[in-house]
C-alpha positions in Angstrom: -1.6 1.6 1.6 -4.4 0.3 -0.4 -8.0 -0.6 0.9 -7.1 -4.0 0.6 -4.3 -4.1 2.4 -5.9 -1.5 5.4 -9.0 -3.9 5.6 -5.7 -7.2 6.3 -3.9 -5.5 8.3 -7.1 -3.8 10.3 -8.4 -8.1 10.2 -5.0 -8.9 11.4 -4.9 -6.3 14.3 -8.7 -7.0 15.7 -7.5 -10.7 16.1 -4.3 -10.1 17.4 -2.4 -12.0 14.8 1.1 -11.8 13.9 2.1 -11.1 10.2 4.5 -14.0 10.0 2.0 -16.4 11.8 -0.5 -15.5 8.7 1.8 -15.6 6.1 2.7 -19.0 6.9 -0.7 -20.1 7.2 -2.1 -19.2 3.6 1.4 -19.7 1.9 3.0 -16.7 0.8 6.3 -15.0 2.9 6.1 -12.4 5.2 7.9 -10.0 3.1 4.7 -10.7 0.5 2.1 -10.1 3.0 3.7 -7.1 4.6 3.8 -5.7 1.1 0.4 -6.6 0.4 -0.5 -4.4 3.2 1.2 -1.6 2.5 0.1 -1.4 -1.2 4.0 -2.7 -2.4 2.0 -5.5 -4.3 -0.8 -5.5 -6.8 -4.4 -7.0 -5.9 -4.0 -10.4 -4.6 -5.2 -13.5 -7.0 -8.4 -14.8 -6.4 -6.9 -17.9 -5.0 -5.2 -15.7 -2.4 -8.2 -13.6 -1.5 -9.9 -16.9 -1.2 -7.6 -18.8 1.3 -7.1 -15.0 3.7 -11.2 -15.5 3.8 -11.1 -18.9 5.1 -7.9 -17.9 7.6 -10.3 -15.2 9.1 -12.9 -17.4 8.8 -15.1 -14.3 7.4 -18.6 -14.9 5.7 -21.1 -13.4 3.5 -20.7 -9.4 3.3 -17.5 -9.6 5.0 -16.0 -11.8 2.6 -18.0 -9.6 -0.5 -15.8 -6.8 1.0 -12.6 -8.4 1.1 -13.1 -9.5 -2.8 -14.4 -5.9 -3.3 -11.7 -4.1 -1.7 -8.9 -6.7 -3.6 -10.5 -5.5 -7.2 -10.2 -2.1 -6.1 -6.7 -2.0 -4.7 -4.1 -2.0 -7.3 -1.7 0.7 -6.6 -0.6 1.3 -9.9 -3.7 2.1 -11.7 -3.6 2.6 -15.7 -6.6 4.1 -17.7 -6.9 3.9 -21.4 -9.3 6.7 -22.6 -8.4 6.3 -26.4 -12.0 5.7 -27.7 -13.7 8.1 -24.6 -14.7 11.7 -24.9 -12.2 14.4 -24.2 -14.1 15.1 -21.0 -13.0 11.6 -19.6 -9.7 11.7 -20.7 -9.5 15.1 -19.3 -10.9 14.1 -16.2 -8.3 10.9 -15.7 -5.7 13.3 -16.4 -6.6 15.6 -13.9 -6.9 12.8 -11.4 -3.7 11.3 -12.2 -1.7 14.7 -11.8 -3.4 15.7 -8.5 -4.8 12.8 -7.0 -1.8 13.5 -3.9 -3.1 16.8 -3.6 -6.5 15.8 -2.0 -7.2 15.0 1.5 -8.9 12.0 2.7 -12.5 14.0 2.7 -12.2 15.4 -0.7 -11.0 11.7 -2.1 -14.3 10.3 -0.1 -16.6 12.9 -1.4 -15.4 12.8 -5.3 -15.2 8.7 -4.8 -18.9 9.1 -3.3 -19.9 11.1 -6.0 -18.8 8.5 -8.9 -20.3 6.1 -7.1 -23.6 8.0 -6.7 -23.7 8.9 -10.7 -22.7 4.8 -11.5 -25.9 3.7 -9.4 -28.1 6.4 -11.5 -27.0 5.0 -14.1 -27.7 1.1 -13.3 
């Protein structure tokens, strides 16, 4: 599952609303959005993101988050580190070969610690 698709399907379950019901409503099959939610499908377009924020009815940071969490959810990641230092490419490797071998708190520490170092760096 992606964080998109956790955040939909966590939307979906606070209001009680069926996935079919949804689907129909912004214009994709359920097949898609069941997908969608469990990280079968790539990041939804923009258009898409756009019409599941005005079928929650979500606003401001809620509707930042959804956009966030779409931009952040493609389950097939590639990285391109020709042009980087061998550190980074080391590094993506590394990730890439043992990213199933962490647990949820070792993901959230080393994602907390990226994030950390990017803000330094802003």
């Amino acid at each position: 599952m992606t964080p998109f698709g956790e955040k939909l399907r966590a939307l979906r379950a606070e209001r009680g609303l069926r996935q079919k019901d949804m689907a129909q409503a912004i214009g994709v099959s359920a097949a898609y959005l069941s997908a969608l939610e469990h990280g079968r499908r790539g990041a939804p377009t923009w258009t898409l993101i756009q019409k599941i924020i005005g079928y929650f009815n979500v606003i401001w940071d809620d509707a930042e988050e959804l956009a966030r969490l779409a931009e952040a959810s493609h389950p097939r990641v590639r990285l391109d580190t020709s042009g980087l230092s061998p550190a980074a490419t080391e590094l993506a490797n590394l990730l890439a070969e043992n990213i199933e071998k962490l647990d949820e708190a070792e993901l959230a520490r080393i994602t907390g610690s990226i994030r950390a170092a990017l803000e330094r760096r802003e």
